[in-house]
C-alpha positions in Angstrom: -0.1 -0.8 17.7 3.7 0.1 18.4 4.1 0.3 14.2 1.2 2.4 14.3 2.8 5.0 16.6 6.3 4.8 15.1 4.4 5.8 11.9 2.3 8.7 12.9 5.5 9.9 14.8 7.4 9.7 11.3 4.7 11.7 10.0 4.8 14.5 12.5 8.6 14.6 12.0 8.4 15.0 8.2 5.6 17.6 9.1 7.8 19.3 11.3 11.0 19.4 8.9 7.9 20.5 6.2 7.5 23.6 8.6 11.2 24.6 9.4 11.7 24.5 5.3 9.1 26.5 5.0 10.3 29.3 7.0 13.7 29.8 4.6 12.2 28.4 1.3 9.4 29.8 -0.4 7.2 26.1 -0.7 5.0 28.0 -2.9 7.8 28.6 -5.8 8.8 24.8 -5.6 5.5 23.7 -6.0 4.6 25.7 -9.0 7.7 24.8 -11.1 6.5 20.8 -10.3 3.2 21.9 -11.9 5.2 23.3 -14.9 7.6 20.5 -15.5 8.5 20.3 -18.6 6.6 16.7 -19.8 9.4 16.0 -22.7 12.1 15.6 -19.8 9.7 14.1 -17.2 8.9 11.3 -19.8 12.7 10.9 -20.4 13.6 10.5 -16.7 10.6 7.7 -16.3 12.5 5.5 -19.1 15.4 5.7 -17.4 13.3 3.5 -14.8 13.5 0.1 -17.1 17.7 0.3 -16.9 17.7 1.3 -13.1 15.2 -1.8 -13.0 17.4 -4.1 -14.7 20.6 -3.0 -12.9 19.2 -3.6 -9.5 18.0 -7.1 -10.9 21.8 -7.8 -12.1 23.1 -6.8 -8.2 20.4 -9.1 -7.0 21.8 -11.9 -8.5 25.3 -10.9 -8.3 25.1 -10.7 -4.4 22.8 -14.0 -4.2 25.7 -15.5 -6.1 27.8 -14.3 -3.7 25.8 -15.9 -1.3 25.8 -19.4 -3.1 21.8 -19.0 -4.2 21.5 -19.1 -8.0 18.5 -16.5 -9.0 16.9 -16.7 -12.5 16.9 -12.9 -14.2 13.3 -13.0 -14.6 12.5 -13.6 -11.1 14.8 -10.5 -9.8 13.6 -8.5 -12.3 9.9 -9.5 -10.7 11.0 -9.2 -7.1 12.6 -6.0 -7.8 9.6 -4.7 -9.6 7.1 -5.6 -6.8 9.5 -4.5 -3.9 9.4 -0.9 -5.7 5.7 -1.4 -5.4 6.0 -2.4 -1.4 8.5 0.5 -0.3 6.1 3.3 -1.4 3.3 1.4 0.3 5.4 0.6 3.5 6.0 3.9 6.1 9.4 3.1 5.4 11.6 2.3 2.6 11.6 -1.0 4.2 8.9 -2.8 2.0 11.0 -4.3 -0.6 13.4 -5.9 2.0 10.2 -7.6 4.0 8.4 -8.7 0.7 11.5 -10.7 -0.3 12.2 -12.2 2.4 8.6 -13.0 3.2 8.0 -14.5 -0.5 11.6 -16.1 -0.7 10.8 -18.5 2.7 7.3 -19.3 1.5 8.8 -20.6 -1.7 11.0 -22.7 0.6 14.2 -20.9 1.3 15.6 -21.4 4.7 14.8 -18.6 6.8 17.3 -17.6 8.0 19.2 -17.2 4.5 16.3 -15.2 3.3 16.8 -12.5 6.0 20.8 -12.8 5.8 20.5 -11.8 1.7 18.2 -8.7 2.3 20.5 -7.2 5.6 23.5 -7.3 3.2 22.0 -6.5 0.4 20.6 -3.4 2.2 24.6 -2.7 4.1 26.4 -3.4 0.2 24.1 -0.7 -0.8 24.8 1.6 1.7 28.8 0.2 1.3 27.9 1.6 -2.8 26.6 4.7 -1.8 29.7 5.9 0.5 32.2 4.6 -2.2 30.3 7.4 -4.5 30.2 9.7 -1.8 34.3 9.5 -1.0 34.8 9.8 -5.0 33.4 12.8 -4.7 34.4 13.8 -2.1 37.7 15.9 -3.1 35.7 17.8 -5.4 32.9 18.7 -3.0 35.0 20.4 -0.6 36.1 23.2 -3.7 32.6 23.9 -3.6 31.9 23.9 0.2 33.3 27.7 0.0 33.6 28.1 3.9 35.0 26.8 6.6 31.8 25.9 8.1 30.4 23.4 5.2 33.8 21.7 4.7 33.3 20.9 8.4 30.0 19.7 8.3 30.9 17.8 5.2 33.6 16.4 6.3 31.7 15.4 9.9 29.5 13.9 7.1 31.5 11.4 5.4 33.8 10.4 8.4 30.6 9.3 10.4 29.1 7.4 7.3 32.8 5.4 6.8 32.5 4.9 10.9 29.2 3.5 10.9 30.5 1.7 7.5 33.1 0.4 9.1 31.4 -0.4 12.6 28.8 -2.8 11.0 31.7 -4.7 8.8 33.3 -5.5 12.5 30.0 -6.6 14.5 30.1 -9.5 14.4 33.4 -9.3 16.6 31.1 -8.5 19.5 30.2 -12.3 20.1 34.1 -12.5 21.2 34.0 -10.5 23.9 30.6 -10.8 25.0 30.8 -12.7 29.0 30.2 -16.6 28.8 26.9 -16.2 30.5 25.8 -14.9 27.3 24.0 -17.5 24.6 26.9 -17.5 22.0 24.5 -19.4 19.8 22.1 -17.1 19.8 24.1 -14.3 19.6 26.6 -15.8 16.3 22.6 -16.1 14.7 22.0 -12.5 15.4 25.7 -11.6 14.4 26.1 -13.9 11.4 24.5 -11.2 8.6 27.4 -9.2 9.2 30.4 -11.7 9.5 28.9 -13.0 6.2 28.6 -8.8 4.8 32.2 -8.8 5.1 33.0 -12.2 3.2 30.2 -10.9 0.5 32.2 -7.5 0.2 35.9 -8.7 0.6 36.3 -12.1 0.0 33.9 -13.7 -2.4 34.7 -14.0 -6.3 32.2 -11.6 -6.6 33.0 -8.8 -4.6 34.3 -6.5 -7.4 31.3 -7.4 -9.1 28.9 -6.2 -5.8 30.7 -3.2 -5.8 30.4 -2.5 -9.4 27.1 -3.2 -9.7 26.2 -1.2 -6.9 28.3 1.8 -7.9 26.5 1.5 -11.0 22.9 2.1 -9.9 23.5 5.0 -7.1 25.3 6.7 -10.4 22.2 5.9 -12.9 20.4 7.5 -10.1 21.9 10.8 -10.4 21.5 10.5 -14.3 17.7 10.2 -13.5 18.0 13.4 -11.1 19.5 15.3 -13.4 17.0 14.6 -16.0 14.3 15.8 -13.9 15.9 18.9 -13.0 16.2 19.3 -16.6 12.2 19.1 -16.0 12.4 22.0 -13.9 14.7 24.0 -16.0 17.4 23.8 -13.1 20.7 25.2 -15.2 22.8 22.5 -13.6 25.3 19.0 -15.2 25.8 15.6 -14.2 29.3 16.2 -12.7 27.8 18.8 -10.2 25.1 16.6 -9.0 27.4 13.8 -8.9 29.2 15.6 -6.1 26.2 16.1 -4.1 23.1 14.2 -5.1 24.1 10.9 -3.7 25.7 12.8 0.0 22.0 14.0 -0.2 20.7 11.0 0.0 23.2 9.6 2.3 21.6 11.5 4.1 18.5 10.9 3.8 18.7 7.3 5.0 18.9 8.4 8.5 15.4 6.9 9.3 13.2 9.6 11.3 10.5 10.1 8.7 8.0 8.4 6.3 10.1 7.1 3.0 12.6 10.4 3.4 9.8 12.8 2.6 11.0 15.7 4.7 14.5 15.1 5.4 15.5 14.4 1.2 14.2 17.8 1.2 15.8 19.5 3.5 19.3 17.9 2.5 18.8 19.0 -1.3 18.2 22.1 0.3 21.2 22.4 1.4 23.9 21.4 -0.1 22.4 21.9 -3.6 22.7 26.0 -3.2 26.6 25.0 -3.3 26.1 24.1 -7.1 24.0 27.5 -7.6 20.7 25.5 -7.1 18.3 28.0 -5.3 16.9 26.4 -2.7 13.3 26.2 -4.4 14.8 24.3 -7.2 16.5 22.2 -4.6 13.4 21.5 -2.7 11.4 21.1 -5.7 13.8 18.7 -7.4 13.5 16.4 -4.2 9.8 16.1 -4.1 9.6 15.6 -7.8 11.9 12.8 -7.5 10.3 11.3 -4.2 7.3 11.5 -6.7 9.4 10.1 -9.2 10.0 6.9 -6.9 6.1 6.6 -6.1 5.7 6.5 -10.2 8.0 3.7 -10.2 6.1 1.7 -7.6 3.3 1.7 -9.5 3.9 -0.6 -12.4 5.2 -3.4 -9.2 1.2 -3.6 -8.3 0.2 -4.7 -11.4 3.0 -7.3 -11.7 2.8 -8.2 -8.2 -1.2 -9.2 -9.3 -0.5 -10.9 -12.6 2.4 -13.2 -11.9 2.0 -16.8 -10.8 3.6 -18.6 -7.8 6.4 -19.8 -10.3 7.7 -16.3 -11.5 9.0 -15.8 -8.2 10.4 -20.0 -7.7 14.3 -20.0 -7.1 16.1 -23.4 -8.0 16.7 -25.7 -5.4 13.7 -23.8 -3.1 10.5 -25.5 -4.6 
């Protein structure tokens, strides 16, 4: 009942932020150059999905390593696959993180490890993202022509390194927390993000997480600028570099169903600092949320044609 309210009030949200794009950008325009994508460069984008598949496999592993789990390549490749498939099903882009952890403890991992590798795996992602996000940075604020957006921008980044650097230094909570307190309750609750900062700093494979992570939020703006290629947007990788990913930053704030709505109205604005119209902007955002849902697709048909086995992990059967 409660997830059933959080999700129609997700919905009215998105509605709402629908509504107040509406009244500056003409919804009309964006939809029509969706309908005349060009097919050549939509095709081209949706190939792009088998590398962006295989790289998010290789930080699956890389980051399970990290956390001494071993993980074939087929079975990431699987789980990633059918998680794409669960976080367009799921009101929130939430679906991929449950279904691994669900399917990882009934093949026999400990619980609590199985929940532990998807919170990190969901913070070194977010960890990627910002490391983008301060690269480009430097070059951003030349385009943020006034005072105002280098502000905001600025705002922007600081807050996402704060909140960055707030979760790394949770788990120093249980130190200061008053004896009447469980500690062994709260060092469970606390121990994803002790273990986040050993995964990102201390581990042999910490260059390798980064990396890897790095990797896919940048393959990610090669697929966006491929489908704005689909919408004849006169526009180059290094420019959506800069913004793209600080778009989707922040989009991540989690106040509507799968970003719709709130993707959008980031695109739509800092995209216009690139000489994206905002229709273009808007456009480009709901092709690619569409984009994502295409992706998902191929997961169901995996998820129903794979045995118990594709998804063992050595050690956990």
């Amino acid at each position: 009942m409660k997830n059933g309210v959080r999700t129609i009030v997700k919905v009215l949200v998105a509605v709402f932020i629908f509504w107040l794009i509406s009244r500056f950008v003409d919804l009309g325009e964006a939809a029509a150059m969706i309908i005349a994508a060009d097919p050549i460069w939509l095709i081209a984008a949706a190939l792009l999905g088998l590398p962006f598949a295989l790289l998010e496999s290789t930080r699956w592993i890389v980051l399970m390593r990290a956390m001494g789990q071993v993980f074939p390549f087929k079975a990431s490749l699987i789980y990633t696959l059918v998680g794409w498939f669960f976080n367009i099903v799921s009101p929130a882009n939430t679906g991929q993180d449950v279904f691994r952890a669900v399917q990882m403890t009934r093949l026999g991992m400990d619980k609590g490890m199985a929940v532990r590798s998807v919170i990190i795996y969901r913070f070194t992602s977010f960890w990627s993202l910002i490391l983008v996000v301060l690269a480009a940075f430097p070059f951003a604020m030349s385009y943020a022509h006034t005072s105002a957006n280098q502000i905001i921008l600025s705002i922007l980044v600081a807050m996402s390194c704060g909140l960055m650097g707030s979760v790394l230094c949770l788990d120093v909570i249980r130190h200061i927390l008053p004896k009447s307190f469980a500690r062994e309750i709260t060092t469970k609750l606390l121990s994803p993000f002790r273990q986040l900062r050993s995964v990102l700093f201390q581990s042999d494979q910490s260059f390798q997480i980064s990396l890897c992570g790095v990797a896919v939020h940048m393959w990610r703006v090669l697929i966006i600028l491929f489908l704005a290629y689909a919408l004849n947007i006169q526009t180059s990788y290094g420019e959506l570099f800069l913004f793209a990913p600080l778009a989707l930053l922040v989009a991540m704030v989690p106040i509507t169903v799968s970003d719709w709505g709130t993707r959008e109205a980031a695109f739509a604005f800092f995209l216009p600092w690139i000489s994206v119209s905002a229709e273009q902007a808007v456009g480009l955002s709901v092709l690619f949320g569409l984009y994502r849902i295409f992706n998902g697709i191929p997961g169901a048909f995996v998820w129903f044609l794979s045995d118990k086995s594709s998804y063992a992990v050595p050690g956990n059967q």
